[in-house]
N, C-alpha and C positions, 0 to 999 in steps of 0.2 A: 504494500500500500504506500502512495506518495500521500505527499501535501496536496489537498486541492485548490484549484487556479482560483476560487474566492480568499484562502488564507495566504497564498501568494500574492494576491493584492493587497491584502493586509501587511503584507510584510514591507512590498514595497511602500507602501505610506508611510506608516512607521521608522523604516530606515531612514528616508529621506528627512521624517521629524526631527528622527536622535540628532544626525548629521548636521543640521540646522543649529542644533545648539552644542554644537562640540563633542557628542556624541564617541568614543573612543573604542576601541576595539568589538566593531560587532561581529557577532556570531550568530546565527542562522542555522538552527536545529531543528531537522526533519524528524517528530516525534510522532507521526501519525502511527506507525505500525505497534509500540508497546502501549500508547499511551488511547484510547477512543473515545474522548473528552477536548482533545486538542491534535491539530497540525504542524504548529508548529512554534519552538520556541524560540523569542529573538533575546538576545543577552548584549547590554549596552553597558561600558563603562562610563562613570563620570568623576572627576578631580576631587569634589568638593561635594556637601552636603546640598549646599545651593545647585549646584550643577544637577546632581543625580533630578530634585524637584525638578528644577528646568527641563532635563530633558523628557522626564514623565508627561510630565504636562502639555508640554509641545507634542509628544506622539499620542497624548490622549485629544489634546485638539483637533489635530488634522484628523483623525481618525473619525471622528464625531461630524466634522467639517465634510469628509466625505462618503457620510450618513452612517457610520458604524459604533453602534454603544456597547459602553466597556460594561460588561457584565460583574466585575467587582474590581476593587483595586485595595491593595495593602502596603504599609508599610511608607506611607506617604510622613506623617511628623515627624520621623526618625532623620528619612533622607539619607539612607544607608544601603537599604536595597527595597525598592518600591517595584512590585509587581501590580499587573494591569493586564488581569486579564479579557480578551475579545472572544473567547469561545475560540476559534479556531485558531487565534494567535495570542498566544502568553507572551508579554513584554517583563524582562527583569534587568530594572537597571539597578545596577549594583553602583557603589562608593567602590572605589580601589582595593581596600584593601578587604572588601566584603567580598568580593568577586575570586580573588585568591584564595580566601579560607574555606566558599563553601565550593567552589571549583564546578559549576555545574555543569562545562566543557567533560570533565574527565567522569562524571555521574554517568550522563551520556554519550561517551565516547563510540558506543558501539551503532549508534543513530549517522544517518548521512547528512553533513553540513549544505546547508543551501548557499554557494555563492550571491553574496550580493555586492553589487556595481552600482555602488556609490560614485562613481566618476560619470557615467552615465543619464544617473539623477540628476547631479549638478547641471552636465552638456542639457538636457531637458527644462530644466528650469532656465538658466541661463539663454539659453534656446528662442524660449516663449518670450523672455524681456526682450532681447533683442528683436523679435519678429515683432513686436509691439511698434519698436521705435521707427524700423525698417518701413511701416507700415505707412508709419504718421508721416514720417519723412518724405515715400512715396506720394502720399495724398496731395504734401503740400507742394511738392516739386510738379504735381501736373494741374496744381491750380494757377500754378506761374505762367504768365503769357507775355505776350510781349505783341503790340499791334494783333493782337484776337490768335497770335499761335502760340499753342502750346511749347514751352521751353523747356528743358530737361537741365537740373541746376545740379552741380557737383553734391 
């Protein structure tokens, strides 16, 4: 059994959230075959106490943002390791040194890691801004005329 293409959409939201907020070493764990409650788990480091909140919050936003509710979430006042879970996708952002002690890479090492292309996200988003400007730009370069003809401006 894989992850399915709804909790692979989860994941990519998510990643793209942690990312946003500095997000540091993810992992992407294909949990569907031991686990029939969940698809899949994503595992986020963050610096600081502050950070771990930020990046929960940020991937529970987007997440919600693009119509998906967190069916519970723990561990948020601590700010140590806050999980958030989606039903098909367990988010655990862990503090640094939370991440090392409970190692949940090596729990489930026998599970297949889902690459995720985070450089991709970025080119994606980055993408969309720029085709915004591109656009506007276009607009105004062919409202330019000159004696009633259209002009094409650098």
């Amino acid at each position: 059994m894989t992850a399915s293409a709804h909790a692979l959409e989860l994941l990519k939201v998510a990643a793209a959230a942690a990312d946003s907020k500095a997000g540091e070493d993810l992992v992407a764990i294909d949990v569907s075959n031991p686990l029939p409650l969940a698809d899949i788990f994503l595992i986020v480091t963050g610096r600081s106490e502050r950070n771990v909140v930020a990046i929960a919050g940020e991937i529970e936003d987007k997440l919600i943002e693009a119509g998906y509710k967190p069916l519970r979430r723990e561990g948020r006042a601590e700010g140590r390791w806050i999980l958030v879970d989606f039903g098909d996708l367990v988010v655990h952002v862990f503090h640094e040194e939370e991440r090392v002690y409970y190692s949940l890479e090596r729990l489930w090492k026998d599970c297949p890691v889902i690459p995720i292309d985070q450089a991709s996200a970025r080119a994606i988003d980055e993408s969309d801004e720029s085709n915004t400007s591109d656009t506007t730009s276009a607009d105004s370069a062919a409202q330019t005329s000159v004696d009633g003809v259209d002009v094409d401006l650098p």
